[in-house]
C-alpha positions in Angstrom: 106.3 68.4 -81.2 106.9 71.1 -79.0 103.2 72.7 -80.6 101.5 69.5 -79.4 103.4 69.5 -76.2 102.2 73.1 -75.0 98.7 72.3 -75.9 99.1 69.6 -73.8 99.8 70.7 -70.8 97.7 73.8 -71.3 94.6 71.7 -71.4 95.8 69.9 -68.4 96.4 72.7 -66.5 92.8 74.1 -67.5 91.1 71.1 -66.5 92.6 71.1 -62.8 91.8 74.5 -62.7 88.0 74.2 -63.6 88.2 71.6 -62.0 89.4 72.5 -58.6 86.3 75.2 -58.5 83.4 73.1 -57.7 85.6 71.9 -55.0 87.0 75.2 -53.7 83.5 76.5 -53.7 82.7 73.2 -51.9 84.9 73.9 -49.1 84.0 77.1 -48.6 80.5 76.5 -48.6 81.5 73.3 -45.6 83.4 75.9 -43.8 80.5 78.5 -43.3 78.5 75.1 -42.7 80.5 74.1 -40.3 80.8 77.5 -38.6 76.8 77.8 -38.6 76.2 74.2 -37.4 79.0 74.7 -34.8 77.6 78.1 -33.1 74.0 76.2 -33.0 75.0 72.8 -31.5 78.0 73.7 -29.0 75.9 77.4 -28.0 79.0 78.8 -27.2 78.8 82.4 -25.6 82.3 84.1 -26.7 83.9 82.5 -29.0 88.0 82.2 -28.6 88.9 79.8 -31.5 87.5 77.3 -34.1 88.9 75.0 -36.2 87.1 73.9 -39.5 89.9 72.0 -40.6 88.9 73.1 -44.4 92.0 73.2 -45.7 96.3 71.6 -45.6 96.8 75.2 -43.7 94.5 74.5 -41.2 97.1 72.4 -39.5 99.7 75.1 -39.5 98.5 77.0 -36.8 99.2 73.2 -34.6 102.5 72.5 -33.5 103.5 69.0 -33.4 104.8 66.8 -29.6 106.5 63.5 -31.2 106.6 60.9 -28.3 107.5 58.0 -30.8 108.4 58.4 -34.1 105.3 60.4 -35.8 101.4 60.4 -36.2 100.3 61.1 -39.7 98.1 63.8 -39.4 96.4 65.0 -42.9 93.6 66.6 -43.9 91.0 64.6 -46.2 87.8 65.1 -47.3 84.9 62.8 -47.7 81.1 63.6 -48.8 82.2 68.0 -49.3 83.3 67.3 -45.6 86.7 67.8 -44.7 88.6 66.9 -41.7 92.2 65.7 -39.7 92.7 61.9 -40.2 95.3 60.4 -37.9 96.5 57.4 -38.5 99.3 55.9 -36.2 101.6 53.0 -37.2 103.5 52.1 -33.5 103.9 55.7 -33.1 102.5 58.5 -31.0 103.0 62.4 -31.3 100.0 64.9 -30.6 99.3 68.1 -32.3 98.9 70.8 -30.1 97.7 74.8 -30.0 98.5 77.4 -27.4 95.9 79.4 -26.2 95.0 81.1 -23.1 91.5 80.9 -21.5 90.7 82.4 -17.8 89.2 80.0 -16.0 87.2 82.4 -13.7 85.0 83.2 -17.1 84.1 79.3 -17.5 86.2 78.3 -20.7 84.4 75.4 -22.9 85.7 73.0 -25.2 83.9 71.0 -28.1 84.9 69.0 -31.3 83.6 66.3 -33.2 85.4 62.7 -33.7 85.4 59.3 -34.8 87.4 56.3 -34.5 88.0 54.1 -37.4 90.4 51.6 -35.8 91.7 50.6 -32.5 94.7 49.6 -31.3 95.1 46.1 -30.8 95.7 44.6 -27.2 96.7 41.7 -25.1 95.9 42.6 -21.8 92.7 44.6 -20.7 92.5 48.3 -21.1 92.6 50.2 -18.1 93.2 54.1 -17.9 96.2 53.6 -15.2 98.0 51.2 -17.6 101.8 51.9 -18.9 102.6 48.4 -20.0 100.0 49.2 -23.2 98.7 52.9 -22.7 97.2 53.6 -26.3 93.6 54.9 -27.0 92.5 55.3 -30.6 91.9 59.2 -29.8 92.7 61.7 -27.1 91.7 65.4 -26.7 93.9 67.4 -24.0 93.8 70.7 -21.8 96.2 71.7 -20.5 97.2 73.7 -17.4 100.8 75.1 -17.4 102.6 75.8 -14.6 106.3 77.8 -14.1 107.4 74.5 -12.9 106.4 71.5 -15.4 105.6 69.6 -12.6 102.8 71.7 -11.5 101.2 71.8 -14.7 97.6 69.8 -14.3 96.1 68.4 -17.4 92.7 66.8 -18.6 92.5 64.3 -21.0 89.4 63.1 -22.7 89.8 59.5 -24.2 87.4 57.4 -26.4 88.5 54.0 -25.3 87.3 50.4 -26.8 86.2 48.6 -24.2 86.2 51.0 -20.6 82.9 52.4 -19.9 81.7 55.9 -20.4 82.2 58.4 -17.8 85.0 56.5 -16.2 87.6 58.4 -14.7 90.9 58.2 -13.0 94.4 59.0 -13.0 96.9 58.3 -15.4 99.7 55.8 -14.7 102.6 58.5 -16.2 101.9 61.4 -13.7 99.0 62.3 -10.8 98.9 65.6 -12.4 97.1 63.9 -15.7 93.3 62.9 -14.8 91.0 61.1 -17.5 88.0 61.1 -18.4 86.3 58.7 -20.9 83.4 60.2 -23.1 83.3 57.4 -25.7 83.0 53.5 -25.9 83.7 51.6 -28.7 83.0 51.9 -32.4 81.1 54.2 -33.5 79.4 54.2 -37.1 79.1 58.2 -37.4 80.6 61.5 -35.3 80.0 61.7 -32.0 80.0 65.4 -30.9 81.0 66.8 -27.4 80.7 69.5 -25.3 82.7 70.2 -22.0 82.7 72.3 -19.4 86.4 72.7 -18.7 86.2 74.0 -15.1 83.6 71.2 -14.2 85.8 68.3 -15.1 88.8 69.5 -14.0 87.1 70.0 -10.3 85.6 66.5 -10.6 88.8 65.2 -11.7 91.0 67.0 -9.3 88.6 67.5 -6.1 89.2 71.3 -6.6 88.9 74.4 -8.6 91.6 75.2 -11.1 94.3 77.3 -10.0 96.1 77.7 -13.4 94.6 79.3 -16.4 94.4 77.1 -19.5 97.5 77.4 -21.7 97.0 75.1 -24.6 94.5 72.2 -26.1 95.8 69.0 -27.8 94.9 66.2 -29.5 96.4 62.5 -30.2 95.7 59.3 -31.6 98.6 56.5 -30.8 99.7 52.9 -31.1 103.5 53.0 -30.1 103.0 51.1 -26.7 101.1 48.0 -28.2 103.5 48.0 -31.0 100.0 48.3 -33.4 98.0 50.6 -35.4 94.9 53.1 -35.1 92.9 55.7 -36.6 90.6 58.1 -36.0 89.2 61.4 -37.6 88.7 64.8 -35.5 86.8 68.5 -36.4 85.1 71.4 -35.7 87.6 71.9 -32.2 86.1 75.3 -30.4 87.3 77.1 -27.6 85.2 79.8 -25.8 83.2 80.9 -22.7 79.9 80.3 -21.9 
């Protein structure tokens, strides 16, 4: 019995092993992939940071903003692809990673997302809203300040039904300006590309006076009391 037991398990334990190798192999190879296809379609001049999302780890280098109760935020992996899935179930927290870029050397940001599901509404969206302020996915820089309420933020929203390139103020603070890049549902990634000093004078009628301190990202349904998902990769940080 005991024989037939350790065989068992030893040829379990072989076949995850060989198993896991054609995957392990395959994420490695995504990685450079991504790496390659990243420096060629965002042309970024110094990069600063990228995130692959290749791997559970990758999410260890974020640290986690609960709002309302908690996003699930997990890495998956679809077609030798892998990326963050966040899927939000009346809840809304954001995952977020401090890093310094000067803004008199012209910081960019770029990622790649996707919504898979929307948060449902009863009254019509609109960016100064309180009442029911969700949006399927957000992406965030942030400007910190010694005093909190100094700090200046930009957030980049894909919204459902608000037009593209709409932009306004948030209904929580007038130091948190949005911009939307992305209307409703889209079958494939969409990839962006922003010039972080050019929204933020847009946004704010001015040049920044605060370096950036830290980049976010957050999908949420807590206001509407509903759920939404969404899928984000390949976030870089850099100068032109």
């Amino acid at each position: 019995m005991r024989k037939s037991y350790v065989i068992k398990w030893a040829l379990i334990i072989c076949f995850v092993i060989v198993g896991s190798i054609p995957l392990i192999l395959s994420l490695k190879d995504s990685c450079l992939k991504k790496a390659v296809r990243a420096k060629d379609r965002f042309k970024i001049g110094q990069l600063i940071k990228y995130f692959p999302f290749s791997k559970e780890s990758s999410l260890r280098e974020w640290e986690e903003k609960m709002l309302r109760g908690r996003v699930v935020y997990i890495i998956e992996q679809d077609q030798a692809e892998s990326f963050v899935r966040a899927k939000s179930t009346k809840t809304a927290s954001a995952l977020y990673y401090k890093v310094k870029l000067d803004v008199s050397k012209q910081p960019v940001i770029s990622w790649k997302w996707r919504v898979d599901k929307f948060p449902e509404r009863s009254i019509p969206e609109r960016i100064e809203d309180t009442k029911e302020e969700d949006f399927a996915a957000r992406v965030y820089v942030i400007f910190p300040a010694a005093f909190f309420t100094k700090s200046k933020v930009v957030e980049y929203i894909w919204s459902n039904t608000i037009s593209e390139d709409t932009c306004g103020t948030s209904g929580y603070s007038k130091n948190i300006k949005v911009l939307v890049l992305e209307k409703g549902k889209a079958d494939d990634w969409r990839f962006e590309k922003r010039d972080v000093c050019g929204d933020y004078t847009r946004l704010f009628g001015e040049g920044p006076r605060l370096d950036v301190g830290a980049i976010a990202f957050m999908t949420d349904a807590d206001s509407t009391k509903t759920s939404a998902d969404a899928v984000y990769d390949e976030i870089t940080v850099g100068y032109k």
